[in-house]
N, C-alpha and C positions, 0 to 999 in steps of 0.2 A: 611052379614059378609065380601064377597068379596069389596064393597066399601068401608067398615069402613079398613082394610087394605089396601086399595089406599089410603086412605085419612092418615094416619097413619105415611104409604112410604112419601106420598107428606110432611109432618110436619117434616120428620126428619131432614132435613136441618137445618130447622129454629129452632128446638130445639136445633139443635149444635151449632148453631150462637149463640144464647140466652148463652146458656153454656159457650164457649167459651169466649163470651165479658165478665158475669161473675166472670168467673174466672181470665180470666183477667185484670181485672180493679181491684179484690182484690190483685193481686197480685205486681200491678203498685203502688196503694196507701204503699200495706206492702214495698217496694223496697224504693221507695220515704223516707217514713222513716227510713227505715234501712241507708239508706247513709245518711238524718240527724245524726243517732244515730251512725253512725262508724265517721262522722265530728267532731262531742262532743267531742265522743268518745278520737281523737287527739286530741282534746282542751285542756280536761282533761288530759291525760296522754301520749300525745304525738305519732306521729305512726313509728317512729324510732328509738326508747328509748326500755331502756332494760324490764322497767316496763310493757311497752305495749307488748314485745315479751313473756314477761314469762306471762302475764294473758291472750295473744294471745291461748299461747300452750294449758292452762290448760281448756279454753271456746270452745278450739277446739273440746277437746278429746270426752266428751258428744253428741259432731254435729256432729262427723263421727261416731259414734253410732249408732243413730238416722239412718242418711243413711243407713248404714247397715240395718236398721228393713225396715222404710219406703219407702225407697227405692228398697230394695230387697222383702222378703219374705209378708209384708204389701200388697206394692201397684201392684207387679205382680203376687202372687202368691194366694191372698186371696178374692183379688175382685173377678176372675173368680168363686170360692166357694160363695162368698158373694150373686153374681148376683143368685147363681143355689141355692140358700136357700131363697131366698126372693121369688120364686115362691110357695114356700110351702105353706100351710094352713094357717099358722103362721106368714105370711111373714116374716119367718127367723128370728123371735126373739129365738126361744128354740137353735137355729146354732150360732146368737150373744149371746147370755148370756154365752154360753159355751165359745164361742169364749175373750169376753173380762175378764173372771174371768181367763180363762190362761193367758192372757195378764197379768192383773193384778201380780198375783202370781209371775209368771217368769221375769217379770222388777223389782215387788221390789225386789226378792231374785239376780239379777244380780246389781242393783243397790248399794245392801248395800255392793256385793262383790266385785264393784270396785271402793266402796267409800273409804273400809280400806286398798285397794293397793295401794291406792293416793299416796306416798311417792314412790313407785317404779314402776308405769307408768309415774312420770315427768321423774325420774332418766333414763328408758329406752327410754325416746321418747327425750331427749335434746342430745344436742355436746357438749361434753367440759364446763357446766355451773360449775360454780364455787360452793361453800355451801350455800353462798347467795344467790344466784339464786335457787337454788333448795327450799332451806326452804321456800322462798315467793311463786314459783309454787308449792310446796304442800300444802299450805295454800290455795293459789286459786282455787286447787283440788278439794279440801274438799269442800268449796262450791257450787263448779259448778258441779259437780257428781251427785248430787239429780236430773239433769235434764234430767238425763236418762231415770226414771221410766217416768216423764211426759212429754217427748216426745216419749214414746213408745203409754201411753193415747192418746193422740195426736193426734197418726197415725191410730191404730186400730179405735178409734170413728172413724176419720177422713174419713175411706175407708168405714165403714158403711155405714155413709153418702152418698158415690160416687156412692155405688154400686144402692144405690136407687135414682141415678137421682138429688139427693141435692148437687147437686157442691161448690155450692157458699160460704156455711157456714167454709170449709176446706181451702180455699184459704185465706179468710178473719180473720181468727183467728188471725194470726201472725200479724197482725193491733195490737191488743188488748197488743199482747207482747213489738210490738216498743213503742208504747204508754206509758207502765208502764216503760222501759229503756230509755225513753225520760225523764219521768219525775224523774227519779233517778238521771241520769246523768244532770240532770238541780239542784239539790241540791246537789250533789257534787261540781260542778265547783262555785256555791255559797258558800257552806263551806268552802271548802279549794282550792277553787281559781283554776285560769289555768296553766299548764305547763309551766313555763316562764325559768325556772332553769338548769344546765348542768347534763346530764347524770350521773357523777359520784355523785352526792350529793341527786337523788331521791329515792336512793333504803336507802339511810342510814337517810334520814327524813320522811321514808312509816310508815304510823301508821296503829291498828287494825280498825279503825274505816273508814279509807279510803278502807279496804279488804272486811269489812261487807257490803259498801255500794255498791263496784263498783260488786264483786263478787258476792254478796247476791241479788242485782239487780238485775244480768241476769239472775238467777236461777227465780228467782219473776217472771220473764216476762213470760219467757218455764211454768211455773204454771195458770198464766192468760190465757197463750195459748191455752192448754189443757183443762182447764174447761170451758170455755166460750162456749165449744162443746158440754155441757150437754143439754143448753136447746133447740138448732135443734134437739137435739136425742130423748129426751121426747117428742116434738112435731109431729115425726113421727109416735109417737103411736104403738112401739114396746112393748113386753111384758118384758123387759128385769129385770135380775137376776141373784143374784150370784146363780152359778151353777158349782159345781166342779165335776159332773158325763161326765168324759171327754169321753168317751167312745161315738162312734156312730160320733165323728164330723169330721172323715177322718185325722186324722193326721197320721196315715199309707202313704197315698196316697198322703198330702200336704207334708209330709215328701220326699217324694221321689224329689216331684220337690224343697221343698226348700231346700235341700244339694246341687242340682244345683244353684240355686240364691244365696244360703251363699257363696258358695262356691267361686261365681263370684265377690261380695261383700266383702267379706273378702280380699280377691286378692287385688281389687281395692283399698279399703280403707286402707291397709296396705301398698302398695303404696304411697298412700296419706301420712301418718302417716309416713313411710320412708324419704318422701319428705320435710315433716314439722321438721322431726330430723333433717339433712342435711342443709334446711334453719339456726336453732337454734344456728348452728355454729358461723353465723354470731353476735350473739349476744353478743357471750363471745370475738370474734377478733372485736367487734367496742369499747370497753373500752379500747383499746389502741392510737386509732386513734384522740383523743383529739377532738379539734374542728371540724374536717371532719366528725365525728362520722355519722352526719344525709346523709351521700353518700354512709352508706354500710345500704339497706333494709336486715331485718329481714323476719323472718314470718309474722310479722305483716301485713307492706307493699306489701309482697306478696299476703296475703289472702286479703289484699284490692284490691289489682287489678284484682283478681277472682272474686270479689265478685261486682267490677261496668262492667265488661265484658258480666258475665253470664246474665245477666240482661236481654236482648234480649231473650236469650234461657228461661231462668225462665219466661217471661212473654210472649211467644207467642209459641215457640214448646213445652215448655211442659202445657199449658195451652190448645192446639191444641189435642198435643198426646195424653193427657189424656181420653179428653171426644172419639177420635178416636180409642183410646184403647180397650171402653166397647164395639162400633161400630166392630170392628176386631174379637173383642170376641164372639158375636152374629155372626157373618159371618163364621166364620170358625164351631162354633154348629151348624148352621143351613145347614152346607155344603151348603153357597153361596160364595164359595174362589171364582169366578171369579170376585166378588165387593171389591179381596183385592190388586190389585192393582192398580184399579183405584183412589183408598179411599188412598193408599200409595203416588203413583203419584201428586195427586191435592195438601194435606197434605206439600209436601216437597216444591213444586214450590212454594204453597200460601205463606209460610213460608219467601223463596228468599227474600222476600220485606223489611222486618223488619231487615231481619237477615243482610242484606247486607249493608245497610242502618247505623245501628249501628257499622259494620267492620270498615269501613271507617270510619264514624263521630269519631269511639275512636281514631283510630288513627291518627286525624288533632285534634282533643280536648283533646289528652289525657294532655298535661302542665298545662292548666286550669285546668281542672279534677284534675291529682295530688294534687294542690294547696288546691283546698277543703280540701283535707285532709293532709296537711299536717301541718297541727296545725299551733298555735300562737306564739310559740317560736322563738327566733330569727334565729335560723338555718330552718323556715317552710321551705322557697323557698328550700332549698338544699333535703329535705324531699320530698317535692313537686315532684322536679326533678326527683327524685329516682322511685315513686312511675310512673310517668308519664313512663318511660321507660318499666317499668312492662306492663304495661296498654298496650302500641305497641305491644308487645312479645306477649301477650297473648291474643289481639285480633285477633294475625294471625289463630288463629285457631277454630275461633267461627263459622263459617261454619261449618265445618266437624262437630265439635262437636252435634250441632242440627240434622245433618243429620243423625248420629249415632243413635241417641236417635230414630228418628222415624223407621229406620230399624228395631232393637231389637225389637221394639212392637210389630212385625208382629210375632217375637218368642213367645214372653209371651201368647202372643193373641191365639196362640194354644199350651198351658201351657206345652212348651219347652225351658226349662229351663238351659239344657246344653249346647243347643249353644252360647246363650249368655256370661255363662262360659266361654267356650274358647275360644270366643273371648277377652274376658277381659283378659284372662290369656294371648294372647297375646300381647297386647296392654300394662300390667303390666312388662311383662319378659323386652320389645324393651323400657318402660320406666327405666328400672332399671338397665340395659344396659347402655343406655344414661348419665341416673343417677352417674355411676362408672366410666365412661370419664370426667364428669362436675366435679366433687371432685377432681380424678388425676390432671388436669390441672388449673384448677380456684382458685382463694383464696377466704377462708372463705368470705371476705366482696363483694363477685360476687358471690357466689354458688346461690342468688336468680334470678339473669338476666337468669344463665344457667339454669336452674329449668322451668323459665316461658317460656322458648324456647321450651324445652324440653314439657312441654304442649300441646304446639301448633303441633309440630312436632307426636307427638304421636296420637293426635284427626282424624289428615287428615288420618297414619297409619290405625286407628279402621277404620274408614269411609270407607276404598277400601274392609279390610276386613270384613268387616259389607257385604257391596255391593255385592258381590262374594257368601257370604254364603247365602244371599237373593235370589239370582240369581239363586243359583245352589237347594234351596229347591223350590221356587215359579213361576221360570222362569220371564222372562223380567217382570219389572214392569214400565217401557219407563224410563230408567236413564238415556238415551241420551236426549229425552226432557228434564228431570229433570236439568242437566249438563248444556244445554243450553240455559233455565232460570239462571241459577247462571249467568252464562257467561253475558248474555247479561244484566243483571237487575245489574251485577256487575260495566261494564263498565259503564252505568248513573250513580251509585255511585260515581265512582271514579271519575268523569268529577263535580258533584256536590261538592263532597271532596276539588277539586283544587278552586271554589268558595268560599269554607269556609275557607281556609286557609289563603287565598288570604287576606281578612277580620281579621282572626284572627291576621295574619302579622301585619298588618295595626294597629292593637292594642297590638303589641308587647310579641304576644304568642310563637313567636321562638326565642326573645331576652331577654327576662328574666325582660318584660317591664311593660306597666300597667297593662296586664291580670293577671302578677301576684304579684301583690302589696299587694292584701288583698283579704278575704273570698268577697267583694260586686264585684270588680273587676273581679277576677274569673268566677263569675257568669253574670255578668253583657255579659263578652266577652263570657264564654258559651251559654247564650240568642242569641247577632248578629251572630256570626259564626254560630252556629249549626243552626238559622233560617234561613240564606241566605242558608247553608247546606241543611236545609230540604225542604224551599220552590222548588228551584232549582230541588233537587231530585221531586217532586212531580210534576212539572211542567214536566219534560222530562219523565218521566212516562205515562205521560196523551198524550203527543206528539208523545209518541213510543207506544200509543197504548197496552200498557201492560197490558194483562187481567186478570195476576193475582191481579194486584193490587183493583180490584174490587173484586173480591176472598177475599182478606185482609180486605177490608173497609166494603164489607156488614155486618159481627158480629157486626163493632162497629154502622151503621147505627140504624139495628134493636134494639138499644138499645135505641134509641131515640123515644122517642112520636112520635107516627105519622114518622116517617121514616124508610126509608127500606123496609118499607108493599110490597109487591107485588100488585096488580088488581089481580081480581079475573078470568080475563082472559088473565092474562099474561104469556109467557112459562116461565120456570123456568130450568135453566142448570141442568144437573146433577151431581153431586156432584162425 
C-alpha cells in the first residue's frame, strides 16, 4: 500500500499537466471561435449600432445568470459535496440523481419566471431607451431567456464531470455552441446581407425573421451546449435518476455556505448588470451624433473588450485553478495545509507568463484587434478605434484579476464561503463608488471608457484585499516571490512589447494605415507584430533563465506524443 501511495504522489503532477493542457486547449479552440462568432457577429449587425446594443443587453442577461449558478454555488460550493459522494458505494449517483432533478425543477420554474418578466428586466436594466428600443429588447428577451434552464444543465452535468477527474468534456462543450452560432450567423449574413446601412434606418427595416434567427441561434447553441454533456455522463456509469426525495442530500449544510456564495455573486453580478445599465445610456445619446455615431461604444463594444482581454484568464488561470481547486480541496480534508501554499505560490508565478505576455501584447495590438471587430461598414475603422481604447483600459487590470481568482480558491477549498463575500462586497461597493463619479462627470457617449477604467482600477483593489485576507487566515504564502515574478517576467514583456510595436508602426497600426484597411490586413499585421512580440518574449525568457516558464510549457509538452515523459530516473521538482 505504502508504494502504490508514492507512486500515486509521484503521478499527481503529471495528472495535473494532462488536466490542465485539457482543458485548456478546449478552451483556446472554444475562445478562438467565440471571436470568430462575435467578428460575424459585427458583420452582421454591427458592434456600434443600436441593434447590436439592445441584443448585446438581452443575450447578456441569461450569461450573468449562469455566472451567478456556475460560478457561485455550482463550481465552489457543490464540487466539494460532489468529490465526498462519489466515494460512496454508489459512487455518488443516488447524491447526483438527487442533485440534478433539483437542478432540473428549479431552472425550469426560474426560467419560465423570468421569461414572462422580459418586458420589465430590459425596461430596469437599460438608460433612457426610447419604445423602440424597448419593444426590440423585449423581443430578444423572450428568446434568449430559455438559456437559463440550460445553462444551469450545463453546469450541474458539467461539475459532475470535474468532480470525477473528467475535465475535459466541460471545457469543450462550448466548441459544439460556437459551432452551431457560426453556422447560424453564416445564414444570416447570406440572407439578409451585411451591415453596410446607417444607424437610424436599421431598427425601422428589422424584421421577425432576422429576431428568430439571430436570437433563436444563440439560445440553439446554450442547448447543443448542454446536451452534448449527456453522453461523458452515461459513459461514467452512474446510476442516475429522476429523484425528487430531496431529503438526506445536505441542503441544510450546502445551504449555509451557499447564502455566502449567492450572496457574493449576486453583489458582483448586480454590479455587472448596473454597469451594463449605465453603458446602455450610450445607446440612446449616439442617435444623435449622426455620422460620429461609431466614436460613442455601447455595451456592445464594451463587452467585446472583456471578452478578448479575459482570454488569458479564461484559458490558463482558470483552466490552472480549477484542477488546483480539487487539489486545495483534498489538502485542506486531509489536514495537509502545509502543501497549500506551496500549491498557491507555484500556481500564481506559473501563471506570470501568459498572463503578462497577453498584458502587454493587448495593449500594442489592441487597433488591430478592434478592427476585427469592428464590422464592414463604412464607419468600421471609427468602431475599430473605439473598441481598440476599451481593449488598453481593460487590460490594465488582467493581472490582478487572475491573481484574485487564485486567492479566493484557497477560501472555497475549505468551504468558506463568506470571505469571499466580503471581499466581493467590497470590491462591488469601491466599483459603484467609481461608478457615481464616472456618470456625474462624463457624457453618456464616454460612460464606456469610464466603466472599462474603472474595471481595471477595481481588480488591482480586490487583489490587495484578496492578499491580506489570505495572509491573515494562512499566513505567508511567499507573495514577495510571487510579486517578483510579476515584476521581473513583466519587464521582458514590456521590452518585447516595444519590438512589436515598432513592427506594428512600420505597418501603420498607430496611423490609421494598412493594419487597418480590412478584416486580412488586421490579421495579417496581428500575425508580424504579435510574432516578433512573442518570439522576442520567449527568446529573453530562455536568456533570463526564467523557470517558471518551464512551469508553463511542461502541460503543453506532455500533451505531445512522446514529449515531456520524464526518464524513469530522472528527479522531478515538486510542485
Amino acid at each position: 500500500m505504502g508504494s502504490e501511495a508514492v507512486a500515486s504522489t509521484a503521478q499527481a503532477p503529471v495528472r495535473r499537466s494532462r488536466a490542465v493542457a485539457l482543458m485548456a486547449s478546449g478552451t483556446i479552440v472554444s475562445r478562438v471561435l467565440g471571436f470568430v462568432r462575435t467578428a460575424l457577429l459585427a458583420i452582421a449587425i454591427g458592434s456600434v449600432t443600436s441593434v447590436a446594443d439592445i441584443f448585446e443587453k438581452s443575450n447578456t442577461v441569461p450569461t450573468i445568470i449562469f455566472m451567478l449558478l456556475a460560478g457561485g454555488v455550482f463550481n465552489v460550493v457543490l464540487v466539494p459535496q460532489l468529490i465526498k459522494a462519489s466515494k460512496a458505494a454508489d459512487r455518488g449517483s443516488s447524491y447526483t440523481s438527487k442533485l440534478m432533478t433539483l437542478t432540473v425543477v428549479v431552472m425550469a420554474l426560474a426560467t419560465l419566471a423570468l421569461t414572462l418578466a422580459a418586458p420589465f428586466i430590459i425596461k430596469a436594466l437599460s438608460s433612457g431607451w426610447n419604445d423602440q428600443f424597448l419593444a426590440l429588447g423585449t423581443v430578444f428577451t423572450y428568446w434568449c431567456m430559455p438559456q437559463v434552464f440550460f445553462y444551469g444543465l450545463y453546469a450541474v452535468m458539467g461539475q459532475v464531470l470535474n468532480a470525477h477527474g473528467r475535465f475535459g468534456a466541460y471545457m469543450w462543450a462550448p466548441v459544439a455552441n460556437n459551432v452551431v452560432q457560426l453556422l447560424l450567423l453564416g445564414v444570416y449574413i447570406v440572407v439578409f446581407g451585411a451591415y453596410h446601412g446607417a444607424p437610424s434606418t436599421q431598427l425601422a427595416e428589422w424584421s421577425t425573421a432576422q429576431t428568430v434567427l439571430l436570437a433563436g441561434g444563440a439560445t440553439l447553441g446554450i442547448v447543443v451546449q448542454a446536451l452534448v454533456l449527456i453522453v461523458p455522463l452515461r459513459r461514467m456509469g452512474l446510476r442516475l435518476r429522476a429523484d425528487f426525495s430531496w431529503h438526506g442530500i445536505g441542503l441544510k449544510h450546502v445551504g449555509k455556505m451557499a447564502a455566502w456564495t449567492l450572496g457574493a455573486m449576486i453583489i458582483g453580478n448586480l454590479t455587472n448588470l448596473y454597469f451594463g445599465k449605465l453603458a446602455s445610456a450610450a445607446t440612446q445619446a449616439r442617435t444623435s451624433l449622426g455620422a460620429e455615431a461609431a466614436t460613442a461604444p455601447g455595451e456592445a463594444a464594451l463587452n467585446i473588450s472583456q471578452l478578448i482581454t479575459v482570454l488569458p484568464h479564461s484559458i490558463f488561470a482558470l483552466s490552472l485553478a480549477t484542477v488546483l481547486f480539487n487539489e486545495l480541496t483534498h489538502a485542506f480534508a486531509d489536514r495537509r495545509g502545509d502543501e497549500v501554499g506551496p500549491l498557491l505560490n507555484k500556481g500564481l508565478r506559473t501563471t506570470a507568463v501568459p498572463i503578462m505576455f497577453f498584458t502587454v501584447g493587448f495593449i500594442v495590438l489592441a487597433g488591430p484587434l478592434g478592427r476585427l471587430f469592428g464590422g464592414t461598414s463604412p464607419s468600421a475603422i471609427d468602431s475599430g478605434a473605439s473598441i481598440a481604447m476599451l481593449i488598453v483600459l481593460s487590460a490594465l487590470g488582467l493581472p490582478a484579476k487572475s491573481y484574485t481568482f487564485f486567492l479566493l480558491r484557497t477560501f472555497y477549498a475549505q468551504e468558506d464561503t463568506r470571505t469571499p463575500m466580503l471581499i466581493q462586497s467590497a470590491y462591488a461597493v469601491l466599483g459603484l463608488v467609481l461608478a457615481s463619479i464616472a456618470v456625474a462627470v462624463m457624457r453618456p457617449i464616454d460612460i464606456a471608457y469610464g466603466l472599462a477604467t474603472i474595471y481595471a482600477i477595481t481588480n488591482v483593489a480586490q487583489a490587495l484585499i484578496a492578499h491580506f485576507a489570505v495572509t491573515r487566515r494562512l499566513g505567508s504564502y511567499g507573495a514577495g516571490r510571487v510579486i517578483e515574478t510579476y515584476v521581473r517576467i513583466g519587464w521582458l514583456a514590456v521590452i518585447s512589447g516595444v519590438v512589436g510595436a515598432v513592427v506594428l508602426g512600420l505597418l501603420g497600426g498607430f496611423s490609421f494605415g494598412f493594419a487597418w484597411h480590412s478584416y486580412g490586413s488586421a490579421i495579417l499585421s496581428i500575425l508580424l507584430a504579435g510574432g516578433a512580440l512573442g518570439i522576442t518574449y520567449l527568446v529573453l525568457l530562455r536568456f533570463a533563465r526564467v523557470s517558471e516558464l518551464e512551469d508553463f510549457m511542461g502541460p503543453l509538452a506532455r500533451r505531445i506524443p512522446g514529449g515531456g515523459k520524464p526518464s524513469s530516473g530522472g528527479k522531478r521538482r515538486r510542485p
